[in-house]
N, C-alpha and C positions, 0 to 999 in steps of 0.2 A: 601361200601354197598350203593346200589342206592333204593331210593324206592320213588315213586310217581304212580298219577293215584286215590290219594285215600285210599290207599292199609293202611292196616294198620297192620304188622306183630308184633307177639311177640318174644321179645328178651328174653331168661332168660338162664342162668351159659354160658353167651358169654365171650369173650375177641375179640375186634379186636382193633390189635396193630401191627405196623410195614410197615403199607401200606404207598400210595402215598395217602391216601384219609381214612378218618375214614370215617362218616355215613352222604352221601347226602339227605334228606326230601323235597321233593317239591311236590306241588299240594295237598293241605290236607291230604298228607302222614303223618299219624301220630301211630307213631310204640308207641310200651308198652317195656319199657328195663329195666328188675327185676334183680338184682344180678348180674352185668356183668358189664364190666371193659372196656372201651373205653380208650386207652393212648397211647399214641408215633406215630401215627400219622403226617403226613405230605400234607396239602391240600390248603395252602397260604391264607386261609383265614383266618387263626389264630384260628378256632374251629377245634374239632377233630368229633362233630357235628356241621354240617352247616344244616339248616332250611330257605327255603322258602315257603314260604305259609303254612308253617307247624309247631305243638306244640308235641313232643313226650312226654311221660309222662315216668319220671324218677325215677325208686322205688331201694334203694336199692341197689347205682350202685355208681363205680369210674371212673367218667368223667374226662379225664384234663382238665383243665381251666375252669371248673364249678363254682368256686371261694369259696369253699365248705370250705376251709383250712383257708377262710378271714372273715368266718361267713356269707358271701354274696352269694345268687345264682347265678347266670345268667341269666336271664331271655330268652335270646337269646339262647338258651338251649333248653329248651321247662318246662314243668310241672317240679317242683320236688314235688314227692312222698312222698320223707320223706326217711330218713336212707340214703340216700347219703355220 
């Protein structure tokens, strides 16, 4: 999922799993992602979200590599919400 320009869409009961690309953010694209499940993924940058110039706000939702499992977020993520 590609999103820039600003745009700022809401994500809620998603999954997106299995792609070449989980969820690209650029240009103060900053999405809302509630109850929804970002995993398995493949985008060589090691996120399943990648963020440039952008912070999504993350409520409630299972990221890989959020680092949620270490007690640490990610910052490079964007917001956590809380309930991760």
């Amino acid at each position: 999922m590609f999103n820039g320009g600003s745009s700022s869409p809401t994500l809620t009961h998603v999954t997106i799993s299995g792609n070449l690309g989980g969820m690209y953010n650029t240009n103060n694209s900053n999405p809302n992602i509630r109850n929804s499940i970002v995993w398995g993924n493949t985008n060589g940058s090691g996120y399943n979200v990648f963020n440039d110039s952008s912070k999504p706000n993350i409520n409630h939702s299972i990221i890989e590599g959020s680092g949620v499992s270490d007690n640490i977020w990610d910052k490079n993520l964007g917001f956590d919400g809380g309930g991760t």
